[in-house]
C-alpha positions as CSV (number, residue, x, y, z in Angstrom):
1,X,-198.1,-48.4,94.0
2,X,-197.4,-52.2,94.8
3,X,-200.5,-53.4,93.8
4,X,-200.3,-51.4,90.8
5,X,-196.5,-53.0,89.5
6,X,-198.1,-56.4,90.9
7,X,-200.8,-56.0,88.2
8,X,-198.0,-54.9,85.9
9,X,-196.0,-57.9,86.5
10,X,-199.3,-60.5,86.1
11,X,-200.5,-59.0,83.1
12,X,-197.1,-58.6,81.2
13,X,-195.1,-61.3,83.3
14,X,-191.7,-59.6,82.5
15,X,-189.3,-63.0,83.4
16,X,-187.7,-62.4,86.8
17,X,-184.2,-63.5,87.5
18,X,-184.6,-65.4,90.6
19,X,-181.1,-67.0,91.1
20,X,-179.9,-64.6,94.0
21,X,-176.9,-64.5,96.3
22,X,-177.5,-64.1,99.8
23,X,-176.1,-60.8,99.8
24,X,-177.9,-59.8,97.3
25,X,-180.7,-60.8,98.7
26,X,-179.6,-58.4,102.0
27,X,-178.8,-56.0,99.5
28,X,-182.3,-55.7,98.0
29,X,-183.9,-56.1,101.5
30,X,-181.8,-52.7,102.7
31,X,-182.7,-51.3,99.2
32,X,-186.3,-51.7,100.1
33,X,-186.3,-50.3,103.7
34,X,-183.9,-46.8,102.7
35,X,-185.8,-46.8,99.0
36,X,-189.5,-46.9,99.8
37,X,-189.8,-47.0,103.8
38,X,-187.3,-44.1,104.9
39,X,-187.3,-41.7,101.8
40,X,-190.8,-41.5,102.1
41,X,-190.3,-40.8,105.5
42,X,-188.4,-37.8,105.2
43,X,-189.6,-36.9,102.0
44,X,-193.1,-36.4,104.1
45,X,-192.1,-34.9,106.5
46,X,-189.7,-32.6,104.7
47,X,-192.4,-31.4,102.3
48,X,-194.2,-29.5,105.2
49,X,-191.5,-27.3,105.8
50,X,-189.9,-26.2,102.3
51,X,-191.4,-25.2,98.6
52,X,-192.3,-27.9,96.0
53,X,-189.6,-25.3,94.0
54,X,-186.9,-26.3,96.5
55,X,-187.9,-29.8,96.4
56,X,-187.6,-29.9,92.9
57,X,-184.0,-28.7,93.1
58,X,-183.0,-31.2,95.6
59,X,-184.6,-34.0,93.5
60,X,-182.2,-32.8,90.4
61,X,-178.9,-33.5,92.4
62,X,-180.0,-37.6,93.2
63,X,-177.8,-38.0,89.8
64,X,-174.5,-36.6,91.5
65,X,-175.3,-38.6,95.0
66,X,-176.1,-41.6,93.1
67,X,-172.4,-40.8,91.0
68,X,-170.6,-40.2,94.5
69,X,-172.4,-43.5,96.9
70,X,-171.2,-45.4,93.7
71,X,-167.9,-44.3,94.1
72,X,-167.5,-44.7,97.4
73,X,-169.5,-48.3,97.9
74,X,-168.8,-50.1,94.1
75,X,-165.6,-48.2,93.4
76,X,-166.8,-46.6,90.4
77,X,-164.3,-44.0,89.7
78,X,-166.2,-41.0,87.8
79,X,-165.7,-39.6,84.7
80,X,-164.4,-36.4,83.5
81,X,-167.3,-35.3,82.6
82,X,-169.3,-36.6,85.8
83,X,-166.6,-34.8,87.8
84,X,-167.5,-31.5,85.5
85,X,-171.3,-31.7,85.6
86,X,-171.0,-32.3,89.8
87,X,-169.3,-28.7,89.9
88,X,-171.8,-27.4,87.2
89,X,-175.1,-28.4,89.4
90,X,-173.4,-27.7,92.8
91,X,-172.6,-23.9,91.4
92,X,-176.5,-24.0,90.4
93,X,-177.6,-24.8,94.1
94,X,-175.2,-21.8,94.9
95,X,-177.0,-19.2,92.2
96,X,-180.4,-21.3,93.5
97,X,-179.9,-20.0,96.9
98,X,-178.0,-16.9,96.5
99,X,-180.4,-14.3,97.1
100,X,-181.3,-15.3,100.8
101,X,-185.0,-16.9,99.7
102,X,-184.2,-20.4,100.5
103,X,-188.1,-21.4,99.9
104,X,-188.3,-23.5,103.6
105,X,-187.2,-24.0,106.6
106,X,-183.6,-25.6,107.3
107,X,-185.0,-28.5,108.9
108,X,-187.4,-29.3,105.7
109,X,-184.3,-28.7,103.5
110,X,-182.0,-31.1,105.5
111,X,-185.4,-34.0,105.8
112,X,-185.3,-33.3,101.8
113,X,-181.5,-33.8,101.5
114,X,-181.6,-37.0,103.7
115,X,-184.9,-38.5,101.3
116,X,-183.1,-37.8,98.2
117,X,-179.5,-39.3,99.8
118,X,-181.7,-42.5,101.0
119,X,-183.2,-42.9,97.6
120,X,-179.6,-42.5,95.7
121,X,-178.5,-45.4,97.9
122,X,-181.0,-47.7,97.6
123,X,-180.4,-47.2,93.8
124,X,-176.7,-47.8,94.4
125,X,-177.7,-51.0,96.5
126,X,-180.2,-52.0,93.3
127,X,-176.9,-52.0,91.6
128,X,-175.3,-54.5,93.3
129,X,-178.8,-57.1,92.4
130,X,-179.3,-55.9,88.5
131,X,-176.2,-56.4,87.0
132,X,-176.3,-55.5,83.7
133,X,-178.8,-54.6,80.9
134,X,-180.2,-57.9,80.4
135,X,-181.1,-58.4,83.9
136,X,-185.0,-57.6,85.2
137,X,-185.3,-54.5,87.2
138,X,-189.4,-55.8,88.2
139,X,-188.0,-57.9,91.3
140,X,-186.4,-54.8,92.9
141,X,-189.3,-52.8,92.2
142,X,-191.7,-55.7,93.7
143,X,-189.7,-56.5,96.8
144,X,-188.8,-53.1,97.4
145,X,-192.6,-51.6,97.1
146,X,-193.7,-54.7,99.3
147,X,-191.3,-54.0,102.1
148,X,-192.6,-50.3,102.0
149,X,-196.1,-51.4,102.1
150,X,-195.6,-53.6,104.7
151,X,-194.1,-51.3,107.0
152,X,-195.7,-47.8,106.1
153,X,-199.0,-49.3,106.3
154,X,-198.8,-50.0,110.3
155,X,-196.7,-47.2,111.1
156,X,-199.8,-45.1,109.4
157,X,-202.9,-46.5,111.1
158,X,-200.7,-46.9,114.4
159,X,-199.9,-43.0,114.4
160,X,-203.7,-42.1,113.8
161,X,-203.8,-42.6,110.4
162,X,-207.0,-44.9,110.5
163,X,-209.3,-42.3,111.8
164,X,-208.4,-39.8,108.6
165,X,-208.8,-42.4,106.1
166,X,-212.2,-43.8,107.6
167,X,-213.1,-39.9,106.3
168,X,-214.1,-40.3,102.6
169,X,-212.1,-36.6,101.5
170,X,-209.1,-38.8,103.0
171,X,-209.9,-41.9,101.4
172,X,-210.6,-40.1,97.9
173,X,-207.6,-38.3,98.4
174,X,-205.5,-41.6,99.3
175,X,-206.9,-43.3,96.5
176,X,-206.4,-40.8,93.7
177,X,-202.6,-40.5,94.6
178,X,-202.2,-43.8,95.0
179,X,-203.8,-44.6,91.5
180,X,-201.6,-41.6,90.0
181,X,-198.1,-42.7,91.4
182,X,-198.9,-46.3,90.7
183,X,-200.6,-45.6,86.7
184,X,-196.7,-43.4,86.4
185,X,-195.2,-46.6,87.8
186,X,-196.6,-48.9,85.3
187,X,-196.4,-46.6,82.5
188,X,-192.3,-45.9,83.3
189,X,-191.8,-49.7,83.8
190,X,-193.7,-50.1,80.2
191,X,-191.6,-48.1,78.3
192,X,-187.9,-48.2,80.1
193,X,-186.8,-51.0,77.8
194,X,-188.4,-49.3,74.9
195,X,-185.6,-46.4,75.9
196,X,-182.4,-45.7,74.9
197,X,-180.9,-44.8,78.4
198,X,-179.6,-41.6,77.4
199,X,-183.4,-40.7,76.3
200,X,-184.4,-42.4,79.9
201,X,-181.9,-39.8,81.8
202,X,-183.1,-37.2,80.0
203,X,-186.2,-37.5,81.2
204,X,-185.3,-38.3,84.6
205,X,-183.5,-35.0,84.8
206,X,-186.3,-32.8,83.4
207,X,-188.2,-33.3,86.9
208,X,-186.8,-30.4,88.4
209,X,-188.5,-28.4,85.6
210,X,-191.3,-30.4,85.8
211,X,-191.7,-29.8,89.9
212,X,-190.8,-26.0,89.6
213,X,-194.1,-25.7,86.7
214,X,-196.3,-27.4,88.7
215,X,-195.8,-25.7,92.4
216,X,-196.3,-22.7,89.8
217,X,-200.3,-23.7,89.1
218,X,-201.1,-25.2,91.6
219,X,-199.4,-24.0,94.5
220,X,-199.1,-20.6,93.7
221,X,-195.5,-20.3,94.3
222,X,-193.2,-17.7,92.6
223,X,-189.8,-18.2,91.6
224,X,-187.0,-15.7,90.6
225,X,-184.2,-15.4,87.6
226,X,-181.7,-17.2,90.9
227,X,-183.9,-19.9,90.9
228,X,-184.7,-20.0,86.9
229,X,-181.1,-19.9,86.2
230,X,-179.6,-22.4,89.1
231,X,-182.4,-24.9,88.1
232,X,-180.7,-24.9,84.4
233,X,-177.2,-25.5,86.0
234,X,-178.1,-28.6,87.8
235,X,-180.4,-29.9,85.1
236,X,-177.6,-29.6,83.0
237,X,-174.8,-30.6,85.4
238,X,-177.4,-33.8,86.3
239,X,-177.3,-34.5,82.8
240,X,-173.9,-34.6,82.0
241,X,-173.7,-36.8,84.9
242,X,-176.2,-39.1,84.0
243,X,-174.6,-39.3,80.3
244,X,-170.9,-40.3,82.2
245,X,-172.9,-43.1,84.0
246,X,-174.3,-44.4,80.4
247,X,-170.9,-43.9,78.7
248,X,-169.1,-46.0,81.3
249,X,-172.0,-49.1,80.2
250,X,-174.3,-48.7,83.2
251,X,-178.3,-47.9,82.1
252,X,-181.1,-46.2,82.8
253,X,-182.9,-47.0,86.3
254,X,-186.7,-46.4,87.3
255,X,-187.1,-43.9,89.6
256,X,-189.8,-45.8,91.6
């Protein structure tokens, strides 16, 4: 993925704004480390233990983590309608869960939970760099997918990592994803500032659906009218979140 939005940023050379404050250079540091070393991490490790269904619900409530870090770190006081959506996608978690399937272990759900609270602040943290519209997002995807890189990498082969990717299923396999996330990188990076940011949210939010289809064909997984209809509620509640956030003058962020 770093390689990938390095080739972005050399082919297109977006213009980088440069002129940082030290603590905003900590603050994109941190946002690199919780963002793309220890959500990954969890989200990993997590994955083992829970369905890519469940997963997908978790990944629908980042909008209301991202609304309540904000709150408490840049004193951003929500909005009605933030404060109505939150109680909207939290009462779809409830109907999710409600009829005792939980789709994974508690320990998956709560390595889940901790990946999707790390990524929501880094993005609050990314708020303190980029402020405003007219400020390049590329330099906190760069720094941010080059601290990850940096560190992931050595944890990998130092845990026994090296002897599955010398295997050429591994290697195949590493590659393919790696080519996938980084191609989705590139290809959200192209078009965010070709979107309104209500359009951008919208899309963000549609990943649940997106997650719960796709653990459908190709993981075989089944999912019932509690988890049809408490998907709906936080994709909706998500959205009306989202469309407080944009209301208030903030914009649409890449989820990388």
């Amino acid at each position: 993925a770093f390689l990938s939005l390095l080739l972005y940023y050399l082919v297109k050379r977006p213009k980088l704004r440069l002129d940082l404050t030290r603590s905003e250079i900590y603050s994109l540091v941190l946002s690199g480390v919780v963002g793309f070393v220890a959500a990954p991490l969890f989200s990993v490790v997590g994955l083992r233990y829970i369905t890519g269904t469940t997963a997908g619900l978790f990944a629908g409530l980042s909008a209301i983590l991202v609304m309540v870090l904000g709150f408490i770190i840049l004193r951003e006081k929500p909005r009605n309608v933030q404060l109505v959506g939150s109680l909207i996608a939290l009462a779809g978690v409830y109907v999710f869960l409600s009829n005792g399937v939980w789709g994974g272990s508690l320990f998956g759900i709560t390595m889940i939970a901790l990946a999707e609270l790390s990524y929501a602040f880094s993005t609050v943290l990314t708020r303190l760099v980029v402020r405003g519209p007219g400020d390049e997002t590329m330099i906190t995807s760069l720094v941010g997918a080059g601290i990850g890189t940096a560190i992931l990498l050595p944890v990998g082969f130092l845990s026994g990592g090296m002897a599955g990717v010398l295997q050429w299923q591994a290697l195949v396999t590493v590659l393919v994803v790696g080519v996938i996330f980084g191609f989705a990188g590139m290809m959200w990076s192209a078009v965010l500032d070709q979107l309104q940011a209500i359009e951008a949210a919208i899309l963000q939010n549609t990943m649940l659906i997106q997650i719960a289809l796709l653990a459908i064909i190709f993981l075989r997984e089944h999912i019932t009218l509690n988890n049809v209809v408490g998907g709906v509620a936080v994709v909706f509640g998500a959205y009306l979140v989202d469309s407080g956030s944009i209301r208030r003058g903030q914009y649409a962020k890449s989820p990388t």
